[in-house]
N, CA and C atoms as an extended XYZ file, in Angstrom:
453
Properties=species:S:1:pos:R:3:atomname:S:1:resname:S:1:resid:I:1 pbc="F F F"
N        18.523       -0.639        2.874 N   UNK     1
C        18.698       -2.015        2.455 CA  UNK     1
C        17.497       -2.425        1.598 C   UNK     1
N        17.643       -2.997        0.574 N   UNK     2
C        16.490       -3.584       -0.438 CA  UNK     2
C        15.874       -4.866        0.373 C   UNK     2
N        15.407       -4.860        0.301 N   UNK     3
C        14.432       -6.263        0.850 CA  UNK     3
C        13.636       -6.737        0.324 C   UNK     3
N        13.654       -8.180        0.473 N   UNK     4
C        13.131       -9.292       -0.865 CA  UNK     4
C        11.164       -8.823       -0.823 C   UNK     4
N        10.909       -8.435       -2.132 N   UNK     5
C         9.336       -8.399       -1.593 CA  UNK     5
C         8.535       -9.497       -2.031 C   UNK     5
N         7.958      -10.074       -0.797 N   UNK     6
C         7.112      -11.547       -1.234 CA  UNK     6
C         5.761      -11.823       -1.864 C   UNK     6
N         5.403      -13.094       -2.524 N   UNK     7
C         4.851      -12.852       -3.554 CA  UNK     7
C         3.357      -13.620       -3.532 C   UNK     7
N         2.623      -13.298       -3.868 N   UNK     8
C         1.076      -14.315       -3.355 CA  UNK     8
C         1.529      -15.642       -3.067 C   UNK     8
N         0.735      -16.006       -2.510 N   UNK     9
C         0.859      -17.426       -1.999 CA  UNK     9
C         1.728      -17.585       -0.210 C   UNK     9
N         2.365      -16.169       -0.109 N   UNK    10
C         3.178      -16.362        0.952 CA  UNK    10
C         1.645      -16.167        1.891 C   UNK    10
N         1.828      -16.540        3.338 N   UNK    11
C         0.752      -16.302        4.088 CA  UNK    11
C         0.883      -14.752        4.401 C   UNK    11
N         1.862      -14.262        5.151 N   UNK    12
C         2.099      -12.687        5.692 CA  UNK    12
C         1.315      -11.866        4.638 C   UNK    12
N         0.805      -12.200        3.754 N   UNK    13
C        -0.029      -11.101        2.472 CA  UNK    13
C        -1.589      -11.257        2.814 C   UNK    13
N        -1.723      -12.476        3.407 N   UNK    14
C        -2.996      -12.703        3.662 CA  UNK    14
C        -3.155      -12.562        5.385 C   UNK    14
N        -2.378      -12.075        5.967 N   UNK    15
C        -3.013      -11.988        7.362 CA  UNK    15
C        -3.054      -10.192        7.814 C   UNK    15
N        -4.178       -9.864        8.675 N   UNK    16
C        -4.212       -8.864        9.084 CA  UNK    16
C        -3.264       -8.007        9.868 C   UNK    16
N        -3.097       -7.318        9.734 N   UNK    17
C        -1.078       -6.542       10.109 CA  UNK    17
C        -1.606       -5.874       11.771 C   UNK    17
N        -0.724       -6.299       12.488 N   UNK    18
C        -1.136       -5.389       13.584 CA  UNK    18
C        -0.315       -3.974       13.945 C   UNK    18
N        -1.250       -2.800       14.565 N   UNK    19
C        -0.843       -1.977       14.688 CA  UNK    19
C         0.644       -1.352       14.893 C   UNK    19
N         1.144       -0.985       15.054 N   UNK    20
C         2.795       -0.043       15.245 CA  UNK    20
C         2.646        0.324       16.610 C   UNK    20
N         3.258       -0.227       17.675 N   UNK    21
C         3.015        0.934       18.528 CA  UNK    21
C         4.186        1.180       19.222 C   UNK    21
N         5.274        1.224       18.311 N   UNK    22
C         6.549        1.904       19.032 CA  UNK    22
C         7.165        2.730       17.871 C   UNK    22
N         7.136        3.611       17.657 N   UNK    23
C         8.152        4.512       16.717 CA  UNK    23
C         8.933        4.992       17.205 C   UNK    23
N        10.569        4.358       16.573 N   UNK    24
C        11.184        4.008       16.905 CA  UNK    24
C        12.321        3.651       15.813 C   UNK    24
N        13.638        3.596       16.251 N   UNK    25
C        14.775        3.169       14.926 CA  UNK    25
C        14.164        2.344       14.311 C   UNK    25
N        13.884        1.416       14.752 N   UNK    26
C        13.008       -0.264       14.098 CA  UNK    26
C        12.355        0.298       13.341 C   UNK    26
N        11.582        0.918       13.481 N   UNK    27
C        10.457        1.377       12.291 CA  UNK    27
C        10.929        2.040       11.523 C   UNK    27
N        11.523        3.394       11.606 N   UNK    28
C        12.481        4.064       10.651 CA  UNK    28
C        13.269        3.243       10.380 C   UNK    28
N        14.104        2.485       10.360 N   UNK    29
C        14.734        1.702        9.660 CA  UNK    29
C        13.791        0.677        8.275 C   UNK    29
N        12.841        0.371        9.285 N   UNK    30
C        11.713       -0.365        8.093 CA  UNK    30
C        11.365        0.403        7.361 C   UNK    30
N        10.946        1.807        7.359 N   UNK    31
C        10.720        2.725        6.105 CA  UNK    31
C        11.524        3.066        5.363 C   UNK    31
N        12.828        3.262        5.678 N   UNK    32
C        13.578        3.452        5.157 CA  UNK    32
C        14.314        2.302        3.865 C   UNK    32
N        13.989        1.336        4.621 N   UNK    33
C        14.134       -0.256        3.774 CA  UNK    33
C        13.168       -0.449        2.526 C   UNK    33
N        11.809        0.078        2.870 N   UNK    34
C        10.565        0.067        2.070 CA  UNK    34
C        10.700        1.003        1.295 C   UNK    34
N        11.075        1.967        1.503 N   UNK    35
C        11.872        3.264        0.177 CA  UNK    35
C        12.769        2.898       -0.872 C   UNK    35
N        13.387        2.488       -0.537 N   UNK    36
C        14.414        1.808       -1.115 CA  UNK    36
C        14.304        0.769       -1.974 C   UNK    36
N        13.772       -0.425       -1.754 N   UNK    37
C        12.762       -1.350       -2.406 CA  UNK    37
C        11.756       -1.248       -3.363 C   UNK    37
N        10.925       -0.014       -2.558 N   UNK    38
C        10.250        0.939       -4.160 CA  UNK    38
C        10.949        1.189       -5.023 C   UNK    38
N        12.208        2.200       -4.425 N   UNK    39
C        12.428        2.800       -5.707 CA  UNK    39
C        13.123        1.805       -6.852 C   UNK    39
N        13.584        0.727       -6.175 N   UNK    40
C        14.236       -0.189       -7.009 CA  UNK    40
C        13.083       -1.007       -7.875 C   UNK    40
N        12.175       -1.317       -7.353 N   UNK    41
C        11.140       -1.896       -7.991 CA  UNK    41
C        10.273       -1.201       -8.693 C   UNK    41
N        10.379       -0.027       -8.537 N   UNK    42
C         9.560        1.003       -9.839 CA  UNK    42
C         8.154        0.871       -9.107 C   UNK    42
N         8.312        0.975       -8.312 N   UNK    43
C         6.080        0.641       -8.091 CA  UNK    43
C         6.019        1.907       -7.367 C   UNK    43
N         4.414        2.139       -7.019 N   UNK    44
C         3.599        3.383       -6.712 CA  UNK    44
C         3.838        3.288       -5.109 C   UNK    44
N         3.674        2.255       -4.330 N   UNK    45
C         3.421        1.706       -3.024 CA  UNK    45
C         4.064        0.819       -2.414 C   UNK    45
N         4.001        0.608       -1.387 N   UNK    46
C         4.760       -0.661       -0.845 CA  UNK    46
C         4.255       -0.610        0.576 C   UNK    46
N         3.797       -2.075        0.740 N   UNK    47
C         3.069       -2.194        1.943 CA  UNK    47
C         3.980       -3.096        3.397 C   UNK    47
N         4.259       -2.648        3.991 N   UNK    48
C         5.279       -3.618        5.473 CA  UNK    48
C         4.731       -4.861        4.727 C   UNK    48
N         3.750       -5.559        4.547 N   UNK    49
C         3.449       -6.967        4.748 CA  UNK    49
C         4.098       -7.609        3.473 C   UNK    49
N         4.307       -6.640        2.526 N   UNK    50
C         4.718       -6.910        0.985 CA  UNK    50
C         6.408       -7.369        1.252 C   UNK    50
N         6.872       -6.516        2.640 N   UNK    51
C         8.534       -7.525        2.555 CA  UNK    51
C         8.669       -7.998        3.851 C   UNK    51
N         7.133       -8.597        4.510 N   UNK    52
C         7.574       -9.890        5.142 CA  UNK    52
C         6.910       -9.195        6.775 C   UNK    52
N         6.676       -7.912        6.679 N   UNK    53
C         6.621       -7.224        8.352 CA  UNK    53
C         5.131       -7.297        8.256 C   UNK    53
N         4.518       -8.105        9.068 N   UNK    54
C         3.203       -7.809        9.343 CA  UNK    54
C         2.580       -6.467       10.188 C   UNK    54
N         3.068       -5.310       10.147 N   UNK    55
C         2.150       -4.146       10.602 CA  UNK    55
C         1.617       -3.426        9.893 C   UNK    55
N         0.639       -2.320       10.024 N   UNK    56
C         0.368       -1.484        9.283 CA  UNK    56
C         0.905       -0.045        8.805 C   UNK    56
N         1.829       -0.658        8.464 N   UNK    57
C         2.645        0.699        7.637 CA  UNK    57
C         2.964        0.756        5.937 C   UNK    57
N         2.542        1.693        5.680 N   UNK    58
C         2.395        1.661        4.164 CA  UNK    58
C         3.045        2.393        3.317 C   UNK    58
N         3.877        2.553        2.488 N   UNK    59
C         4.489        4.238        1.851 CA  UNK    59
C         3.853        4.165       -0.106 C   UNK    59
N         3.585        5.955       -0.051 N   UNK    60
C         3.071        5.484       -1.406 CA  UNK    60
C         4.017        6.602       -2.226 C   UNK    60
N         4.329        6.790       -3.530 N   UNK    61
C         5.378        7.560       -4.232 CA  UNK    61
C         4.654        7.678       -5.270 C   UNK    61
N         3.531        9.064       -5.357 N   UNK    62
C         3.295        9.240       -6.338 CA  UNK    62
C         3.255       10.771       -6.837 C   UNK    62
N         2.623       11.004       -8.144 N   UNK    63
C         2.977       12.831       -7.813 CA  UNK    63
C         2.451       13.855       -7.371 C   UNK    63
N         1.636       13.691       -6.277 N   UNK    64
C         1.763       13.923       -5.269 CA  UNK    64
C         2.793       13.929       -4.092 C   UNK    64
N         3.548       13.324       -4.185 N   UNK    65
C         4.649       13.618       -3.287 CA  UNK    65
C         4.903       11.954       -3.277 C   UNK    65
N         5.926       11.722       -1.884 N   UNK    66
C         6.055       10.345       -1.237 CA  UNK    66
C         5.734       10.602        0.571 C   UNK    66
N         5.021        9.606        0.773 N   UNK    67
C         4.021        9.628        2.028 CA  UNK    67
C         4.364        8.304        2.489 C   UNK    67
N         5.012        8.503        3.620 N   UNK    68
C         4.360        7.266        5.132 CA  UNK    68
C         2.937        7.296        5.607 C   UNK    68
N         2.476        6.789        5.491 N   UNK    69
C         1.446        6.309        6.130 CA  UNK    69
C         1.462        4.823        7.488 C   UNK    69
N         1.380        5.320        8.684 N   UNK    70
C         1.720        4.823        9.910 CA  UNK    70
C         0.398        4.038       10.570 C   UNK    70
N        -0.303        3.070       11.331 N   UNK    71
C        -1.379        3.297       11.593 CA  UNK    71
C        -2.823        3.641       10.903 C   UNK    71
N        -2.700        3.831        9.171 N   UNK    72
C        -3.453        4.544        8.574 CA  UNK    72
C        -5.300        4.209        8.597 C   UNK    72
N        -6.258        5.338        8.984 N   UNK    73
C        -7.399        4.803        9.216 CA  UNK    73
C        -8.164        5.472        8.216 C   UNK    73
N        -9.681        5.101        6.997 N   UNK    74
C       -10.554        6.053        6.230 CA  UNK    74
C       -11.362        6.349        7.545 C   UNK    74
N       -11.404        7.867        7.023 N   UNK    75
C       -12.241        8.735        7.549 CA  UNK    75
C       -13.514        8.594        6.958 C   UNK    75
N       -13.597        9.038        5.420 N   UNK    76
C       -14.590        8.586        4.623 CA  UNK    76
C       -14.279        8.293        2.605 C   UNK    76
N       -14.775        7.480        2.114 N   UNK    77
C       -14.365        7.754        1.148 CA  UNK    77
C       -15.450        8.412        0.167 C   UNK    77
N       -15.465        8.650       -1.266 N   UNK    78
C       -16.733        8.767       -2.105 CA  UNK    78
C       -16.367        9.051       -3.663 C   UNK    78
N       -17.091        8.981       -4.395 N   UNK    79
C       -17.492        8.677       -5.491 CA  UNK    79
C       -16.879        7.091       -6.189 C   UNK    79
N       -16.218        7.161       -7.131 N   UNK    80
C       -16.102        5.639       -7.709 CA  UNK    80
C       -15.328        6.418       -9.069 C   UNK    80
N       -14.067        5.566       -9.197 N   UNK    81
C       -13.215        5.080      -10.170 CA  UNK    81
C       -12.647        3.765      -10.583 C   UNK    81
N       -12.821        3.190      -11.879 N   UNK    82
C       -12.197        2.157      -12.203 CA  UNK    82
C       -10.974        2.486      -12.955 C   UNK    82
N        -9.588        1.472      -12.537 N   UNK    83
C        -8.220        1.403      -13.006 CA  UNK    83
C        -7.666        0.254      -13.112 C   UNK    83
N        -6.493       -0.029      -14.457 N   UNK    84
C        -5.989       -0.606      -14.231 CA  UNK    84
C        -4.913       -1.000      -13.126 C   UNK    84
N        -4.672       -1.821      -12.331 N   UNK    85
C        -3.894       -1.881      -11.533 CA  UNK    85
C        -2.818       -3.403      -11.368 C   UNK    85
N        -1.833       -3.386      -10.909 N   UNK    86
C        -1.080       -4.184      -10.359 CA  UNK    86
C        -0.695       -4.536       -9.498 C   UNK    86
N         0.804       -5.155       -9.089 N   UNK    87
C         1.481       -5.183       -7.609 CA  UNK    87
C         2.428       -6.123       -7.659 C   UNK    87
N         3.542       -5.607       -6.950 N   UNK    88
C         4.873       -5.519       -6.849 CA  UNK    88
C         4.629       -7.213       -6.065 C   UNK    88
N         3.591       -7.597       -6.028 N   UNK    89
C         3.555       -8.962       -4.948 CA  UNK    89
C         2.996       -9.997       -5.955 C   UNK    89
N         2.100       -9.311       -6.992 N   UNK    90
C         1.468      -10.377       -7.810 CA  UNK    90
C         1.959       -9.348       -9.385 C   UNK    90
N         3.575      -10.827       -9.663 N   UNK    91
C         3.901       -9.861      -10.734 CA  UNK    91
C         3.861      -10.412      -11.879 C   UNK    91
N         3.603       -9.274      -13.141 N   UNK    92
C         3.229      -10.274      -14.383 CA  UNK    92
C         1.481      -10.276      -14.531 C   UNK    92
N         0.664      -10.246      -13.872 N   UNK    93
C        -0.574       -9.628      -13.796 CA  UNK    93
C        -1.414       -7.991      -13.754 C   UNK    93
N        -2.476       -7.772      -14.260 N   UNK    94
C        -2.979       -6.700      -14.294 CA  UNK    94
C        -4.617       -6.851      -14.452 C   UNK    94
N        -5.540       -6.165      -13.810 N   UNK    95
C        -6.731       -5.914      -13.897 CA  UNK    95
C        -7.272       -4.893      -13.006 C   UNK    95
N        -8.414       -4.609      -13.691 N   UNK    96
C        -9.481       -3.567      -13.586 CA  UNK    96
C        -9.961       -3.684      -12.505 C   UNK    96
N        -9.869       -2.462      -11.495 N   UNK    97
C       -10.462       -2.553       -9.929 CA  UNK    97
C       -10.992       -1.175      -10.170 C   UNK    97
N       -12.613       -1.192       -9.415 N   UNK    98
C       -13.262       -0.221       -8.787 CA  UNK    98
C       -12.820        0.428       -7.556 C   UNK    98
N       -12.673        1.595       -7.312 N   UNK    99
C       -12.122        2.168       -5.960 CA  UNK    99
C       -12.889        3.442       -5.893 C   UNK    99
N       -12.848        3.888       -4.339 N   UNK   100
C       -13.394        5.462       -4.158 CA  UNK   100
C       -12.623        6.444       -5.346 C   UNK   100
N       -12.777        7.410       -5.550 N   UNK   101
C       -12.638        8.311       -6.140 CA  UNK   101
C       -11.943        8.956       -5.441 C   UNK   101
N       -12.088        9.381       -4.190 N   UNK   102
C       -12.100       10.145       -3.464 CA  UNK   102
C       -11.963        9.741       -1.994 C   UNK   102
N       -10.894       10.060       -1.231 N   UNK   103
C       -10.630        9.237        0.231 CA  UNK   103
C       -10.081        9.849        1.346 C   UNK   103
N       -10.442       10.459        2.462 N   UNK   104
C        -9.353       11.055        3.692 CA  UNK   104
C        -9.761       10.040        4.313 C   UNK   104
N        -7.648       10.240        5.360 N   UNK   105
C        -7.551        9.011        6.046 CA  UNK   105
C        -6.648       10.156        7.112 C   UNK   105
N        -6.672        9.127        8.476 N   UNK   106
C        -5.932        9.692        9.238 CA  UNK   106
C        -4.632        8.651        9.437 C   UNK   106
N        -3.532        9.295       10.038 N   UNK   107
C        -2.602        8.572        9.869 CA  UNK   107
C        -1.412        9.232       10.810 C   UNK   107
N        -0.561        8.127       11.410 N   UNK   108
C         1.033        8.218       11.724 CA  UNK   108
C         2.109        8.929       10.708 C   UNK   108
N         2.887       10.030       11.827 N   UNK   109
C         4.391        9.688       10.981 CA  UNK   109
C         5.315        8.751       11.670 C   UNK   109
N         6.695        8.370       11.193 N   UNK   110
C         7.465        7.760       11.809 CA  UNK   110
C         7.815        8.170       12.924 C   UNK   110
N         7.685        9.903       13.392 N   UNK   111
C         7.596        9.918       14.644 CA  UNK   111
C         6.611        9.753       15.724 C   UNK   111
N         5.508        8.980       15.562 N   UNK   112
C         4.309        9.239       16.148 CA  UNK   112
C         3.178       10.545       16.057 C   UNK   112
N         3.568       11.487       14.892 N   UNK   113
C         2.924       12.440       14.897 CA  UNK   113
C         1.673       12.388       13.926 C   UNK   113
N         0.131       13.101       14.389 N   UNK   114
C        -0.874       12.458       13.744 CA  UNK   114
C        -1.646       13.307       12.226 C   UNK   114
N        -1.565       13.247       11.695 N   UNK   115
C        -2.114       13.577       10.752 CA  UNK   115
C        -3.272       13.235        9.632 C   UNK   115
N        -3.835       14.164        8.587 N   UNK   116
C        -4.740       13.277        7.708 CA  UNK   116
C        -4.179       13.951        6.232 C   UNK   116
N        -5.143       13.546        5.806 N   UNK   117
C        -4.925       13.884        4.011 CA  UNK   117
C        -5.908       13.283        3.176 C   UNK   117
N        -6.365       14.243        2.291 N   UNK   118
C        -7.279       13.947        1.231 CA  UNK   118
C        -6.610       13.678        0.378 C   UNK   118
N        -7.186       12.777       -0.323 N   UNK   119
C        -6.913       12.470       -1.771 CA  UNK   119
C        -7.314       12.004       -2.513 C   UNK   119
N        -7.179       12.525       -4.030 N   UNK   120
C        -7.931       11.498       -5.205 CA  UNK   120
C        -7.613       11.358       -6.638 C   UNK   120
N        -8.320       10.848       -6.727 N   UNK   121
C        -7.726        9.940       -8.447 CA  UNK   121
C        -6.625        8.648       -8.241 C   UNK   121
N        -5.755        9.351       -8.838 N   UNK   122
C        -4.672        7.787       -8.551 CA  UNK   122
C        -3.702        7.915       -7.477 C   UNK   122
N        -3.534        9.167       -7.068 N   UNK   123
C        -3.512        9.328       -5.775 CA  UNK   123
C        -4.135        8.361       -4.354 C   UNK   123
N        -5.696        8.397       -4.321 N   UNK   124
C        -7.023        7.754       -3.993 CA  UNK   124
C        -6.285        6.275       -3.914 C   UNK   124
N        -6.307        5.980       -5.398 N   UNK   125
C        -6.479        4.882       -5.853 CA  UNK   125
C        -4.726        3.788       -4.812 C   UNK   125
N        -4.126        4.391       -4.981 N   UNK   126
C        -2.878        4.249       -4.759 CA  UNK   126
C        -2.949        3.709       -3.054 C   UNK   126
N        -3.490        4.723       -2.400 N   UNK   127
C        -3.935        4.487       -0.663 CA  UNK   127
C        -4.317        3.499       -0.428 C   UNK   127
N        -5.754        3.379       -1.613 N   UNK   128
C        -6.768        1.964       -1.285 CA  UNK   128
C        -6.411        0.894       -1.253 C   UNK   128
N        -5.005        0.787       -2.517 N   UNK   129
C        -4.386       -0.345       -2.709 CA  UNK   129
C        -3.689       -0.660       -1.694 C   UNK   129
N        -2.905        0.051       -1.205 N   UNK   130
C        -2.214       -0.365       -0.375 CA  UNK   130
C        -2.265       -0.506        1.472 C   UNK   130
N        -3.562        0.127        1.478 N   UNK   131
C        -4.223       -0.281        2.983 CA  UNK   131
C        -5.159       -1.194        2.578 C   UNK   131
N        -5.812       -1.860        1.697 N   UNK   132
C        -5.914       -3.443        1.491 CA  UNK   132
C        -5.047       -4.414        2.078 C   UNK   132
N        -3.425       -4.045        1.467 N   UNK   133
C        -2.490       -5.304        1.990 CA  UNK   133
C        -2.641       -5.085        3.683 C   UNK   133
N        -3.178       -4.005        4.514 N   UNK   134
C        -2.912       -3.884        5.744 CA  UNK   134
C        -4.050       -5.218        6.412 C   UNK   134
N        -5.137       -5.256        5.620 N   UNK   135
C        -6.080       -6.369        5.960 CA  UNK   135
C        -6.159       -7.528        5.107 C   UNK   135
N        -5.229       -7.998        4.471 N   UNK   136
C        -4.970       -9.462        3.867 CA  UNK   136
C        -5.476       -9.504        2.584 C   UNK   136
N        -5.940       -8.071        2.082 N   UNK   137
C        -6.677       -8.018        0.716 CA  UNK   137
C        -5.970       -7.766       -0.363 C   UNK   137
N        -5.726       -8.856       -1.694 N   UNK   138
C        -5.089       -8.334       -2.511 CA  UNK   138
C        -6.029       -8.013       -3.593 C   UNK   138
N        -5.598       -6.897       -4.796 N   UNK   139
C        -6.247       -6.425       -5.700 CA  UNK   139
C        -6.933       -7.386       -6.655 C   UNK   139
N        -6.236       -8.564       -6.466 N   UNK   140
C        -6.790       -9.569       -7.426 CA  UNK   140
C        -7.949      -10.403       -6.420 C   UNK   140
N        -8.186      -10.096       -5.334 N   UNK   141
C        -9.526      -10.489       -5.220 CA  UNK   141
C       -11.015       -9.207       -5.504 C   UNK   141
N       -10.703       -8.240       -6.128 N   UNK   142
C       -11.710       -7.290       -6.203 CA  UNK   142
C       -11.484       -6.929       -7.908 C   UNK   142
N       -10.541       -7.668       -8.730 N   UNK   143
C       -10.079       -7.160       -9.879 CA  UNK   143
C       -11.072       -8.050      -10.414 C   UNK   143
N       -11.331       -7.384      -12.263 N   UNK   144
C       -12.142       -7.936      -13.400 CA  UNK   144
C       -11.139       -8.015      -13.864 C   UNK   144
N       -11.520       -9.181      -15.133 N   UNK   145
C       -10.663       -8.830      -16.349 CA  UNK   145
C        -9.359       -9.226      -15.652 C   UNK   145
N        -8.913      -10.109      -15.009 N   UNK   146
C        -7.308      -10.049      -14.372 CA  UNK   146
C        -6.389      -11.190      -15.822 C   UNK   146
N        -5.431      -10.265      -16.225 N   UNK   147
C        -4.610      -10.704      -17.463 CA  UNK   147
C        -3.112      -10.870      -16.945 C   UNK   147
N        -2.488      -11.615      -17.703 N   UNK   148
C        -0.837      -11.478      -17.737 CA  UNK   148
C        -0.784       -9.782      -18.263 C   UNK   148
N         0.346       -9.094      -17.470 N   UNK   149
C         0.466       -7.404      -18.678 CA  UNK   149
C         1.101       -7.558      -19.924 C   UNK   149
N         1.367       -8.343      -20.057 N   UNK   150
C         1.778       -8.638      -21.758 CA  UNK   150
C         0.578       -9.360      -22.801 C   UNK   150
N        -0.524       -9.526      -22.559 N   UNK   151
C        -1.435       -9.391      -23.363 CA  UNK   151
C        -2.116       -8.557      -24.129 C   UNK   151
C-alpha cells in the first residue's frame, strides 16, 4: 500500500521514534508499505516517521542494494563528505550537507535478526540521512546553501 508521506511542519518528523520491539506482521507490513512508497516516490530512503509511524525503522535503495534497517545504531563513523541532498518530506528544496564519509552501524531485520554493515560515500551518506529522521533531525537543519531545486 502507498502511504501518504508527510511533510515538515508535521510534528511526527520532529519527535524522537521509539524503538521496535515486536517483529512482527505489523512491521512487515510497514516495510513493505515503505517500499512501495519509495519506489513510487523515486527517493534513496524512507524513514517510518516520514509516513506518519514514529519508530525507528528506516529502508534505503541504493546501488548498493535495498536494506531495512530495524533498530539501527553507529558503531563509528569517519572521515567527511559534502553532498547535495534532499527529501521526500521537504519537497522542492535542496542543499549542501556535511556527513561521515564513512559509517558502520548495527542493526535489525524484520525478523529480529542482528546484523551490521559498512558503508560509504552515498551509500554513508544515504544511512545518515535517514537515521537523522529516527531523532527528529531534518537535513535542512545541518544544510548550507538550502535552495528551491529549480534554481
Amino acid at each position: 500500500m502507498i502511504r501518504e508521506i508527510v511533510q515538515v511542519g508535521d510534528e511526527v518528523l520532529r519527535q524522537k521514534c521509539e524503538p521496535v520491539t515486536r517483529f512482527d506482521q505489523e512491521l512487515a507490513s510497514l516495510l513493505d508499505d515503505m517500499k512501495e512508497t519509495l519506489k513510487k516516490a523515486q527517493g534513496a530512503g524512507l524513514a517510518a516517521p516520514q509516513v506518519g509511524v514514529p519508530l525507528r525503522a528506516v529502508i534505503v535503495d541504493v546501488p548498493e542494494g535495498f536494506f531495512e534497517f530495524i533498530n539501527p545504531v553507529f558503531v563509528w563513523q569517519k572521515g567527511e563528505q559534502t553532498g547535495t541532498e534532499g527529501c521526500l518530506s521537504v519537497t522542492g528544496k535542496c542543499g549542501k550537507v556535511r556527513r561521515p564519509n564513512k559509517v558502520k552501524i548495527i542493526y535489525y531485520d524484520r525478523k529480529g535478526d542482528r546484523y551490521s554493515v559498512v558503508a560509504h560515500g552515498w551509500f554513508a551518506r544515504a544511512i545518515c540521512h535517514e537515521l537523522d529522521h529516527l531523532d527528529g533531525i531534518l537535513y535542512i537543519d545541518k544544510a548550507e546553501n538550502l535552495r528551491n531545486e529549480d534554481d
